[in-house]
C-alpha positions as CSV (number, residue, x, y, z in Angstrom):
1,X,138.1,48.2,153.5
2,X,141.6,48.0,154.7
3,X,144.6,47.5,153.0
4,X,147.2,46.9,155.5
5,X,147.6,42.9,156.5
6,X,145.6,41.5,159.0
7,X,146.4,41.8,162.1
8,X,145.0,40.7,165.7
9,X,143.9,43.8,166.7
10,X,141.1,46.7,166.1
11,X,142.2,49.7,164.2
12,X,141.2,52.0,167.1
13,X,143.3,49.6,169.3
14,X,146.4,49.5,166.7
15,X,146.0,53.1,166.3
16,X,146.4,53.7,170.3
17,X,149.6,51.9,170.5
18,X,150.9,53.5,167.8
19,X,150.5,57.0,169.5
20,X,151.7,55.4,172.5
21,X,155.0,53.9,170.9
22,X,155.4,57.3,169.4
23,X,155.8,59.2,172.9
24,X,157.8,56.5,174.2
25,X,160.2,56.6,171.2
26,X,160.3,61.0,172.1
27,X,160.8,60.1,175.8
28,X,163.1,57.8,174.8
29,X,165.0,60.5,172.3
30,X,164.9,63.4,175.3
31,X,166.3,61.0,178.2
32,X,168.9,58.2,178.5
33,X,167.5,54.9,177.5
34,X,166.6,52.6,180.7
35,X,165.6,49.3,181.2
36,X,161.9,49.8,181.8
37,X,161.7,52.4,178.9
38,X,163.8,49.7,176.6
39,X,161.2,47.0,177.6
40,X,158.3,49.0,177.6
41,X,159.7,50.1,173.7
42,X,159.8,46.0,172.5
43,X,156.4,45.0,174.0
44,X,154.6,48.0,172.3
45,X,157.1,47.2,169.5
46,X,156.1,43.5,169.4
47,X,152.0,44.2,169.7
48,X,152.2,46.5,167.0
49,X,153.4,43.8,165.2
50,X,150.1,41.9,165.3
51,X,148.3,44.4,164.2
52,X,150.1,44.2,160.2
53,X,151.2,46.9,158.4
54,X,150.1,50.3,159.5
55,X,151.0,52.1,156.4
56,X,152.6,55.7,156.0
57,X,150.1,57.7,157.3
58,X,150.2,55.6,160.8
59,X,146.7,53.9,160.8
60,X,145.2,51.6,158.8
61,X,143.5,52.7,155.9
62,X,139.7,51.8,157.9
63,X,140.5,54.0,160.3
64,X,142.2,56.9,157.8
65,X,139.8,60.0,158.6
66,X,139.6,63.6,156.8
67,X,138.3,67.4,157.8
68,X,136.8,69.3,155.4
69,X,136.3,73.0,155.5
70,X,134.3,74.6,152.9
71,X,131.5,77.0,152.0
72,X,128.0,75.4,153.1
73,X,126.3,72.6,150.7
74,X,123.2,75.1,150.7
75,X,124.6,76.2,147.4
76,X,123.6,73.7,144.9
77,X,127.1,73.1,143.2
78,X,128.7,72.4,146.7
79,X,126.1,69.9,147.8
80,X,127.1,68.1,144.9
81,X,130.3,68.2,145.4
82,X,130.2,67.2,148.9
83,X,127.6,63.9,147.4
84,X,130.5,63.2,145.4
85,X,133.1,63.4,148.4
86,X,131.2,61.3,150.6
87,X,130.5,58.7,148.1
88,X,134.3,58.4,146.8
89,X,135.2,58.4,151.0
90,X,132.5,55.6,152.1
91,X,134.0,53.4,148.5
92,X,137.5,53.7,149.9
93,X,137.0,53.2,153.1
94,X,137.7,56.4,154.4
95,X,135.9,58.7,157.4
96,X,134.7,62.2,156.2
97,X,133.8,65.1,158.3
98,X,133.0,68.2,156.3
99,X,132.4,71.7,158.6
100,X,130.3,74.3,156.7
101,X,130.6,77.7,157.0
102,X,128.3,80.0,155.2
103,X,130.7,81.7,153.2
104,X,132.4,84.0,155.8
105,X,135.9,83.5,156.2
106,X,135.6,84.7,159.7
107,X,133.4,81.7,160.8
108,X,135.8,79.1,158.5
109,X,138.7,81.1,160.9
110,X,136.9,80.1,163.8
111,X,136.3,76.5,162.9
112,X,140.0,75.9,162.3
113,X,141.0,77.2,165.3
114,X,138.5,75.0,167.2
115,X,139.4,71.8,165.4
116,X,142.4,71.8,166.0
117,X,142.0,73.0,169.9
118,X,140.2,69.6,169.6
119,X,143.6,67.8,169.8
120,X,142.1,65.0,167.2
121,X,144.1,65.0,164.3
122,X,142.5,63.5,161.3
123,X,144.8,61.8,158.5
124,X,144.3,64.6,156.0
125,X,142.6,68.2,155.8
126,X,140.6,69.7,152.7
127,X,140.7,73.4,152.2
128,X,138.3,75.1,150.5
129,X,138.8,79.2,151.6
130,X,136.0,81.9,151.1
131,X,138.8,84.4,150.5
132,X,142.3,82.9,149.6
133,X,144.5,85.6,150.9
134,X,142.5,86.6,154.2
135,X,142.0,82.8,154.8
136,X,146.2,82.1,154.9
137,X,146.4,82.4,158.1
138,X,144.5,79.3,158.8
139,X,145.6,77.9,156.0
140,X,149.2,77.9,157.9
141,X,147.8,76.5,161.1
142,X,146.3,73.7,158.9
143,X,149.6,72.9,157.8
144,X,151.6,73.6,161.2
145,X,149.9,70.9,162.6
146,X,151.7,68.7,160.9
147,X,148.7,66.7,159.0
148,X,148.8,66.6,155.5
149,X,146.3,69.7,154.1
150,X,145.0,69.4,150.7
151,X,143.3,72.6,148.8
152,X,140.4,71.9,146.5
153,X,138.0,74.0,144.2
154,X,140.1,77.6,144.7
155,X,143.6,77.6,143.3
156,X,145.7,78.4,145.9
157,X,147.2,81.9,146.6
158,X,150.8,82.1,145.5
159,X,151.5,82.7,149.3
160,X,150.0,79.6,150.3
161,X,151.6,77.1,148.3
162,X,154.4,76.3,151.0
163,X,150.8,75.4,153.1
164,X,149.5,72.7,151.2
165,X,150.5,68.9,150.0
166,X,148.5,69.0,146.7
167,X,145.6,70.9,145.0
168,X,143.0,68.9,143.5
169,X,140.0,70.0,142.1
170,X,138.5,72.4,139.3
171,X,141.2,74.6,137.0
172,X,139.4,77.7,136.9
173,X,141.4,79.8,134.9
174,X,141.0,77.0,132.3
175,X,137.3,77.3,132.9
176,X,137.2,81.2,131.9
177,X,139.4,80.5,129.4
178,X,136.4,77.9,127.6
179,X,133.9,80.5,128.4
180,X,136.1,83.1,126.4
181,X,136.4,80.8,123.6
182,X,132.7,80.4,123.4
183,X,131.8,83.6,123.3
184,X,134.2,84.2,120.0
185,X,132.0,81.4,118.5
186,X,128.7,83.2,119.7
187,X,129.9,86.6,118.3
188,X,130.8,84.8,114.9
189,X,127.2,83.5,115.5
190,X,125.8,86.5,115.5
191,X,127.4,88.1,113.2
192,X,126.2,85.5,110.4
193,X,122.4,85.7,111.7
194,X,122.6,89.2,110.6
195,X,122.7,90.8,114.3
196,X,124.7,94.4,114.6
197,X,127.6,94.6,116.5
198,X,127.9,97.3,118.8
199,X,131.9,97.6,118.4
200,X,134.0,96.0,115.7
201,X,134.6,92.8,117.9
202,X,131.2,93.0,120.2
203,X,130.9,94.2,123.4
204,X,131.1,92.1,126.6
205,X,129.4,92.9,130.0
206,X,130.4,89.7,133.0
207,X,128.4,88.9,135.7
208,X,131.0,87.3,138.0
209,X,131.5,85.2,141.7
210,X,131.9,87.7,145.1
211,X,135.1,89.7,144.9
212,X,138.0,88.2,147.0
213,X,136.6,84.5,146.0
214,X,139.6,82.9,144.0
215,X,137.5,81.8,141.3
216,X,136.3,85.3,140.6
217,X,139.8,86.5,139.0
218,X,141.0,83.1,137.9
219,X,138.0,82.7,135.6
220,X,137.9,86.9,134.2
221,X,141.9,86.1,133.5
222,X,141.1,83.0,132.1
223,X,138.1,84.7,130.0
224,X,140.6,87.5,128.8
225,X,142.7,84.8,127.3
226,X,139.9,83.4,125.5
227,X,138.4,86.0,123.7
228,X,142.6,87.4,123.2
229,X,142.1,88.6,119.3
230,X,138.7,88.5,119.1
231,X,138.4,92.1,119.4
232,X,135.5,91.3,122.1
233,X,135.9,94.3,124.5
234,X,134.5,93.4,128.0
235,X,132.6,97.1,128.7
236,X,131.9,96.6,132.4
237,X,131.6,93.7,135.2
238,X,130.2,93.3,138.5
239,X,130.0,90.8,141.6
240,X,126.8,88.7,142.6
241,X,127.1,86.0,144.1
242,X,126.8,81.7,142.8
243,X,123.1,82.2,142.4
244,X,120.1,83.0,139.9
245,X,119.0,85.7,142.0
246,X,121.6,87.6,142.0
247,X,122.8,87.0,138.7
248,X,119.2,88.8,138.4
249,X,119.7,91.3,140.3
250,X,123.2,92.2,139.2
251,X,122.2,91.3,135.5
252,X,119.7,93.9,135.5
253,X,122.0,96.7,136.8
254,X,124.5,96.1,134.5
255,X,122.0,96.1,131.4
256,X,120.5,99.0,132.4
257,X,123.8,100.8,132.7
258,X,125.7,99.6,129.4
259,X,122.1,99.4,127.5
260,X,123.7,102.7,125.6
261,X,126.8,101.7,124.5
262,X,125.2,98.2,123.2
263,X,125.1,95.0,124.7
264,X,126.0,91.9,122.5
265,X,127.7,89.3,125.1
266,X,126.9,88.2,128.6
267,X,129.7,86.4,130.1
268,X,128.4,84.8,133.6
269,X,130.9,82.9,136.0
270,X,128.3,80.0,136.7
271,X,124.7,78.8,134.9
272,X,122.7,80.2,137.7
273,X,123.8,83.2,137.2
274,X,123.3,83.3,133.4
275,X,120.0,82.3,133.9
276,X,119.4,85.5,136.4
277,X,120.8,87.3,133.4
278,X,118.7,85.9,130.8
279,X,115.4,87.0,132.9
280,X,117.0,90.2,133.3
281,X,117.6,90.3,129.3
282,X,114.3,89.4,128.2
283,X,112.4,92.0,130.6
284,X,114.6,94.8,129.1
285,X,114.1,93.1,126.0
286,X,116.6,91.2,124.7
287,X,116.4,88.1,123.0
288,X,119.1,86.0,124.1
289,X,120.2,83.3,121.5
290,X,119.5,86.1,118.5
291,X,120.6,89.7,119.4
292,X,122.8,89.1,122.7
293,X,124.6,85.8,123.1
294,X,124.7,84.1,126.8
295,X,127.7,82.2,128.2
296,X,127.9,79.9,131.2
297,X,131.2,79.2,133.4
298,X,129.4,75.6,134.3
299,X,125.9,74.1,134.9
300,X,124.9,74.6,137.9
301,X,121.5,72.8,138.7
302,X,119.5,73.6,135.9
303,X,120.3,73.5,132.0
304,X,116.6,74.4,130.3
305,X,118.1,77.4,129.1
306,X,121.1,75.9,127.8
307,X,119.1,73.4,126.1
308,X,116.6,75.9,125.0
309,X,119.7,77.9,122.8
310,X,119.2,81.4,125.0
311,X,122.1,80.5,126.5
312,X,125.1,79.7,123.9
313,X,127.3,76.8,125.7
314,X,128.7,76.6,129.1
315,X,131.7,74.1,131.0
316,X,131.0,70.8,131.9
317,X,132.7,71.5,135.3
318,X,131.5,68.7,137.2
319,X,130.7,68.9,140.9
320,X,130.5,65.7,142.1
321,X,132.9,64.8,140.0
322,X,135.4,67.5,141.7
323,X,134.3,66.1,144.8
324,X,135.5,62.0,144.4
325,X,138.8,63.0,142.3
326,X,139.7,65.4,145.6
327,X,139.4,62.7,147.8
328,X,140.6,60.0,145.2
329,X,144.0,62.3,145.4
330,X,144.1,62.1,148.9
331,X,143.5,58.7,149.7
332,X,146.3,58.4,146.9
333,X,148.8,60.5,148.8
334,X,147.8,58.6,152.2
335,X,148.7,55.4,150.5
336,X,151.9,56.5,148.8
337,X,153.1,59.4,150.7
338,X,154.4,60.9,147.4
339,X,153.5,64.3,145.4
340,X,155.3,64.7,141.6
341,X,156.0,68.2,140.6
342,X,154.0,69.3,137.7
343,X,150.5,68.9,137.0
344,X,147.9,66.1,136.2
345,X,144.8,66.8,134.2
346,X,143.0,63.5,132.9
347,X,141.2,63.0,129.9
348,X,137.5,64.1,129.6
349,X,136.9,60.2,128.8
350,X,132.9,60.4,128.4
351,X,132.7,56.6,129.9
352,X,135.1,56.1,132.9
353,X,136.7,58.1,136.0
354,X,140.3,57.7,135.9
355,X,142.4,55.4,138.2
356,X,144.5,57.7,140.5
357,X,147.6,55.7,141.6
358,X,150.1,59.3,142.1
359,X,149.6,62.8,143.4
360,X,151.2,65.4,141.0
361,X,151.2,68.7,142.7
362,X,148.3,70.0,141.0
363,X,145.8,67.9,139.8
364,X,142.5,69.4,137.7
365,X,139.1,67.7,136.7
366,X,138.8,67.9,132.9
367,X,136.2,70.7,131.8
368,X,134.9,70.1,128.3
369,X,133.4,72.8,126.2
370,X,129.5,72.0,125.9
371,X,127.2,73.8,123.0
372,X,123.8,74.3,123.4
373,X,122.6,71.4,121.1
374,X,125.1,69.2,122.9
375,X,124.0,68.8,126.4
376,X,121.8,65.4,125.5
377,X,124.8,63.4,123.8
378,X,127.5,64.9,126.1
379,X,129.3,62.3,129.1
380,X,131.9,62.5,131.9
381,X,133.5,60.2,133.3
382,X,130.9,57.1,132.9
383,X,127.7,59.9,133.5
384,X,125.7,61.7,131.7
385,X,125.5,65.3,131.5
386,X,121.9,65.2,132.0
387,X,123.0,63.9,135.4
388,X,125.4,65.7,136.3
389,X,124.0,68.9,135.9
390,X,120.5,68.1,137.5
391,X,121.0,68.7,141.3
């Protein structure tokens, strides 16, 4: 799977005499040039020559490797998104070590500091932090080590943005900004089916990510600009977690607490969770889909409540998909060693991935709005929905 020209030699061994050309070329810089050193300089110089082009990144793109660090593919949305990683790396040719942590910023902490005591240096490092602003720190010491870092899925901190090559992934303020347009079209929904309002505009409760997870705010900032005008008032919100248990859990609380003042919107940052909330709804019951609307942030492993209309529409934020366009930018960069200012956000073509031949400096997955009666004609990208929310 390499690009570079043939050449006489392994990758492993080409690679090896690169490394050692490079300290001979620093020796070389730090003390007067001699006759051994000279020689020593052209044979490595010459050898290196049979081996073709090495391209920018100093190896041949076989032997072109990346780190990972994430949350652990126990969650159902990461697994996919690492399935989608590690197919995209095998296709183009490119070595893939992901290290799990399970979602303590602590443990990712450790495992940076341990990978890189390694003294292997990969081609590239993802980032995916369980807290954004206590994870900098390792962040930096991604980047210190002079390898290009990459951060995916959580937009990076402000802060951190001197740390990193690229973002690629997911635009979640874009995501909460779908969900908040949905739930005006629920509420007009409503409102025609005869259902009372409980303000003039409907009240809101949200069932959101972990606080300090970068998503969490993105997607309530993004929600706020959705619903902007609406008159929707968002009457209270709480932290769960990614999953329908605690959307369950927290669901329940926050029914039982706002039950007074009138319920007629549930806003929950991922599917799992708005199915936790639906349960919730129906046992103090609600009937979602007539007198309380339902919105998703993005399927997450289960649509039959989406399908079924309790649930009004969702985001088709795609993991696998977030997964091979993350490392389709990298292995872009690796290949061109060039990042555009701006952004790049590709269509939502329902029947092919895009090509990626340029690294902007932030570059989203599309994340098309999806109603309930939808889900069955809606594609991505060359798959089906049906697909790519069944994990």
């Amino acid at each position: 799977m390499s690009s570079r020209a043939p050449g006489l030699f392994s990758d492993r061994v080409c690679k090896r005499l690169q490394t050692r050309r490079e300290a001979q070329e620093k020796h070389v810089n730090k003390n007067r040039r001699t006759l051994g050193i000279t020689v020593a300089l052209a044979l490595t110089g010459a050898t290196l020559a049979a081996c073709g082009d090495m391209g920018a990144a100093g190896s041949g793109d076989g032997a072109r490797s990346v780190v990972v660090f994430m949350p652990p593919g126990s969650d159902n949305y990461l697994a996919e998104w690492q399935r989608g990683a590690r197919a995209e790396a095998e296709k183009l040719g490119l070595d893939i070590k992901i290290l799990e942590n399970q979602f303590s910023q602590p443990e990712q902490d450790t495992q940076v500091q341990q990978e890189l005591g390694s003294g292997r240096k990969p081609d590239a490092y993802v980032w995916w932090p369980v807290d954004n602003a206590a994870g900098l720190a390792s962040l930096k010491k991604l980047h210190d080590s002079g390898v290009p870092t990459f951060q995916t899925n959580q937009n990076p901190d402000d802060r951190g943005l001197e740390y990193i090559v690229a973002y690629a992934g997911v635009d979640d303020f874009e995501n909460g900004d779908v969900s908040g347009r949905l739930a005006v079209q629920a509420r007009d929904q409503l409102k025609e089916g005869g259902a009372p309002l409980h303000s003039a505009g409907g009240n809101a409760i949200a069932i959101t990510f972990p606080a300090g997870y970068g998503a969490t705010q993105d997607r309530m900032d993004g929600f706020g600009k959705g619903i902007g005008g609406s008159g929707i008032q968002v009457i209270a919100e709480a932290p769960a977690g990614f999953d329908q248990t605690t959307g369950y859990k927290v669901g329940a609380q926050l029914i039982a607490a706002n039950k007074a003042k009138g319920i007629d919107i549930v806003y929950a940052q991922n599917d799992a969770l708005a199915d936790g909330a639906i349960q919730a709804l129906e046992e103090a019951g609600y009937q979602p889909g007539k007198d309380v609307a339902v919105i998703g942030g993005n399927c997450h492993g289960d649509f039959t409540n989406l399908q079924a209309g309790k649930q009004f529409g969702t985001g088709l934020q795609a993991a696998r998909l977030e997964g091979q366009y993350t490392i389709d930018v990298v292995h872009a960069y690796l290949k061109t060693g060039q990042v555009k200012d701006g952004e790049n956000r590709p269509g939502a073509s329902p029947d092919q991935a895009p090509a990626v031949d340029s690294v902007s400096r932030f570059n989203f997955i599309p994340n098309p709005m999806v109603h309930s009666a939808e889900v069955q004609s809606t594609s991505l990208w060359g798959h089906k929905m049906t697909d790519l929310c069944t994990y």
